[in-house]
N, C-alpha and C positions, 0 to 999 in steps of 0.2 A: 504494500500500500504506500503510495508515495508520497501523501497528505493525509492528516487526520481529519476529518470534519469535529467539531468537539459540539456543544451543547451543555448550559449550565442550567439546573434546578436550583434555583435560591442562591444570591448574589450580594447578599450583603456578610458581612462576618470575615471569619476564613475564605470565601470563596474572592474575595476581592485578591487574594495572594493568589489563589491558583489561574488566577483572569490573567493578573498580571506574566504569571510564568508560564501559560499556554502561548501566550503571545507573544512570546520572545522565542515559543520555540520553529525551527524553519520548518519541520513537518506536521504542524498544528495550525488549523483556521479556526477558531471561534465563531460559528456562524448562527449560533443562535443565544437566548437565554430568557429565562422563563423567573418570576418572583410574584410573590402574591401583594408587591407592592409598586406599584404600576411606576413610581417615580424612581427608585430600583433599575425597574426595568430600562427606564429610559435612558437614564446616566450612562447603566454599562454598554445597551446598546450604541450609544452614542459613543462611545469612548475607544468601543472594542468592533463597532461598525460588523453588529449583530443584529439580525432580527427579532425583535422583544417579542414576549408574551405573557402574560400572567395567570394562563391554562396550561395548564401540564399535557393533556389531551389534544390541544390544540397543536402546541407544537410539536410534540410527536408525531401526530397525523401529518403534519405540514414542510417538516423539515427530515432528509436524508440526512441522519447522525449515523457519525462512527462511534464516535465514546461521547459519555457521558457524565458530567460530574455532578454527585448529588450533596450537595449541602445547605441541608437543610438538620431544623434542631431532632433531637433524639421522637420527640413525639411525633412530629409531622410525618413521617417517613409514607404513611397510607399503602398503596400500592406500588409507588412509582418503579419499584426493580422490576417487580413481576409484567409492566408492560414495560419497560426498556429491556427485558431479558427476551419477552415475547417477539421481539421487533430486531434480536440479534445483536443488540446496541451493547459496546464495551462498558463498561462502568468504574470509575472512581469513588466509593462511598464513606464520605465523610465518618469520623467514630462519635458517638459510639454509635452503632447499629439498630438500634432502638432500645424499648425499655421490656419486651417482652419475648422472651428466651424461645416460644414458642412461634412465634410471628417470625423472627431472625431465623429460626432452623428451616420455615418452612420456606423464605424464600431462599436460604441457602442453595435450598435442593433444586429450587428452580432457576437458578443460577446453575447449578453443575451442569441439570439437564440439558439448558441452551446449549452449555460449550462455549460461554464466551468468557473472553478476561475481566476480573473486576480485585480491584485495588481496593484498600480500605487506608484510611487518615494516621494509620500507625506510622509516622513520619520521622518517628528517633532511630528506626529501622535502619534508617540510608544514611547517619549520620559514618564519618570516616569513624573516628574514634569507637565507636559499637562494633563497627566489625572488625577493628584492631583488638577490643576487647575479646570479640568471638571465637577469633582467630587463637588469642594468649590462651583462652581456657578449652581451648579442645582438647578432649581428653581428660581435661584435668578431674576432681572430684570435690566438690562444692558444697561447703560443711554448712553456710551460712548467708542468708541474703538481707543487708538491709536498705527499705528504700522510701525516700520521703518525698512530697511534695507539698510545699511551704509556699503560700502565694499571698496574696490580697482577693479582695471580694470582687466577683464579677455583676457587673451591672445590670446586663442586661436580665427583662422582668423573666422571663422565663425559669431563668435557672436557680433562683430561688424555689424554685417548687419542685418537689419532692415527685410526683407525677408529671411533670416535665421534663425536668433533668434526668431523674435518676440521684441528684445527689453529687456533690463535691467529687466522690471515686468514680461513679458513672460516668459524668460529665470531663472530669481533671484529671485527674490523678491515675486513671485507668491507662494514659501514656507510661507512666514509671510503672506500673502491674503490668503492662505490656510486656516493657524490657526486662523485668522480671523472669515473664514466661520465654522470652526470647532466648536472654544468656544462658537460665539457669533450669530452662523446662518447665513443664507440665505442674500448675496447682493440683493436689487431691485434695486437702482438707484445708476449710478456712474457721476460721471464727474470728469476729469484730465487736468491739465497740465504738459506738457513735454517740455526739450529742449535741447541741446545741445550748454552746455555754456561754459566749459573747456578744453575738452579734443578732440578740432577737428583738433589738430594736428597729432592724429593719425591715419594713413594710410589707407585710404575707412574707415572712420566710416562715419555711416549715423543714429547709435542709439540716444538716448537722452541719458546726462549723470545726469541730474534730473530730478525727475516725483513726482508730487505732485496730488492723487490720493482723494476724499473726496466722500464718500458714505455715502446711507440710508442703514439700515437693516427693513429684515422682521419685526422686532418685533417693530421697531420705532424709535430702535437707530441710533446714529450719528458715522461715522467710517470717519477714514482717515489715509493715507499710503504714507510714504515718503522712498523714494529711490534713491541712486544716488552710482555711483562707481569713485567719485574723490578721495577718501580714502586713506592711506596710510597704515591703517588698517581694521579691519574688527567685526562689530556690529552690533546685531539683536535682535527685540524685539517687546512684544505688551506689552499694557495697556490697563485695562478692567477697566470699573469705574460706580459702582453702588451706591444710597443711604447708605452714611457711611461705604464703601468699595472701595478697586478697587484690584485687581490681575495684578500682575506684571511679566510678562518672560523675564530675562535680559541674552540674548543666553539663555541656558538653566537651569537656575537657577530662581527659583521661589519666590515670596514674597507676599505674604497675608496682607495686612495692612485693618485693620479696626476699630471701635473707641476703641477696649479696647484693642488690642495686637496687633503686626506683628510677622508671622511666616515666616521663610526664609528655603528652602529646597536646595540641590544642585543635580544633577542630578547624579545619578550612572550608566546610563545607558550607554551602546551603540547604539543610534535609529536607526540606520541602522543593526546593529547584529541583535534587535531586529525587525524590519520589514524583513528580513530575512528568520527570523527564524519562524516567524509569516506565511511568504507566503508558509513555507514549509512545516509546519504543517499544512496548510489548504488543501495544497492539498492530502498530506498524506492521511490526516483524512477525505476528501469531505468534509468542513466545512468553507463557504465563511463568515459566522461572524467573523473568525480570523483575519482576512484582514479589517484593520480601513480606509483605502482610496481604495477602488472599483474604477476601472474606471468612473463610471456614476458622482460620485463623483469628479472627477477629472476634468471630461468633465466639470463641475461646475465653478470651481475654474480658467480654461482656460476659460469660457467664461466672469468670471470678469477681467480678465485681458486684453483680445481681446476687448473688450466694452469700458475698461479705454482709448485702444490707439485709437479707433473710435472714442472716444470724443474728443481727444485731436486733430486728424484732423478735426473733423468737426467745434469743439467749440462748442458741443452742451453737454448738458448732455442725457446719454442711460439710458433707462427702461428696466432690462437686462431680462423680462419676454418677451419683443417684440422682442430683441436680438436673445433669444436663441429659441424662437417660430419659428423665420427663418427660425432657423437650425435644429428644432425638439429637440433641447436636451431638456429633462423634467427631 
């Protein structure tokens, strides 16, 4: 394919980056974009000398897409894969996937069935420094994982609400549980607490503004995830801690410390240019290994997060293989 045709579902947010880096890339035309907010619509159209719409059906029906990039919040989502999967159309899907483990497995499956590529917003993926860490721990045996994400409050109305978001890990923090499951494997069991101990002055919140997350991994090790948005800044990171080793991601800067050296890298990357760019050449070239978070993968990563906030109502700790056996995700 020697040109991508692209197509945006929802253009404000995040989607303003990926506008911007489709259209820097030479085998990418931006020729449509769709928002349910008409003046939205017009800007990017204008901007990006796209076709607007503020019908998802309409532009579908109306425009010949190759990919498509869907960003839109965790609730919205409706049907939109199931008719871009029906119509063959590549897809990029913003994270998280939605808020309902059942809904996310079943388009999962209509996603395989199409056969076509689809990316998801796990964007730390492409970072240089991740796979330099990926790279250091092969093989290695991974005693312990710790990983926080420390930020300030997000504005926007939605994400305050607990059925909207999903919640600070749903919504945030589900990038650091991403690389989590990235570096160090597969969640089985989680248990969290959550709560809302600062910030309930602000108007309909009903989120927790701490969550203190502690999981097993497949392979035997111990994980745990801390998260909160009382910040007045913004900090994110893991630690990985093996036998006379641990790997370090402080944001995106890497550190190797082990008994006889520490190496420190700093990142030159753009993770988002470069998952981009990555979804674009995949679909170019029909080549879904280009793509380092796959939906099915994603559905993953939303379901250790969905399972953290189950525990936290229940008080119980989740076995996140009964979890997602539920829901069918495998």
């Amino acid at each position: 394919m020697a040109n991508v045709k692209v197509g945006f579902i929802g253009v404000g947010g995040i989607a303003s980056v990926h506008l911007k880096n489709i259209s820097s890339i030479e085998h990418a035309t931006i020729t449509a974009v769709c928002d349910i907010s008409a003046e939205r619509v017009k800007q990017a159209g204008d901007q990006y000398r796209a076709n607007g719409y503020t019908n998802v059906d309409e532009m579908l029906d109306n425009e010949s897409l190759d990919a498509l990039f869907i960003c839109v919040p965790p609730f919205a989502h409706g049907d939109i894969e199931e008719k871009a999967a029906a119509r063959g159309i590549h897809m990029m899907v913003e994270k998280p996937l939605g808020l309902d483990l059942e809904i996310v497995a079943a388009k999962a499956k209509v996603i395989e069935e199409a056969g076509i590529i689809c990316s998801t917003g796990y964007c730390l993926r492409y970072l240089d420094t991740v796979s330099k860490a990926k790279d250091y721990l092969r093989g290695k045996e991974i005693a312990m994982v710790r990983g926080h994400y420390i930020t300030s409050f997000v504005q926007t109305p939605w994400y305050r609400l607990m059925n909207k978001s999903g919640g600070q890990l749903v919504e945030q923090s589900t990038h650091t549980l991403d690389l989590i499951r990235y570096l160090a494997g597969d969640v089985t069991t989680v248990y969290a607490n959550m709560a809302l101990q600062l910030m309930g002055d602000i108007s309909d919140i009903d989120i927790p503004d701490v969550t203190s997350v502690s999981m097993t991994l497949e392979s035997g090790a111990i994980g745990h995830l801390a998260s909160s948005f009382t910040q007045a800044d913004h900090y994110t990171g893991i630690e990985l801690l093996g036998r006379d080793f641990r790997v370090v991601l402080d944001n995106s800067t890497l550190h190797i410390i082990d008994k006889e050296k520490t190496i420190s890298y700093k990142s030159s990357h753009d993770f988002y240019g470069e998952q981009d760019r990555a979804f674009i050449d995949a679909v170019r070239l029909n080549n879904q290994e280009l793509v380092l978070a796959p939906y099915g993968e994603a559905a993953k990563t939303l379901a250790v997060t969905l399972a953290a906030n189950a525990s936290s109502k229940t008080g119980k700790a989740i076995h996140l293989s009964e979890f997602m056996s539920a829901s069918s995700v495998c």
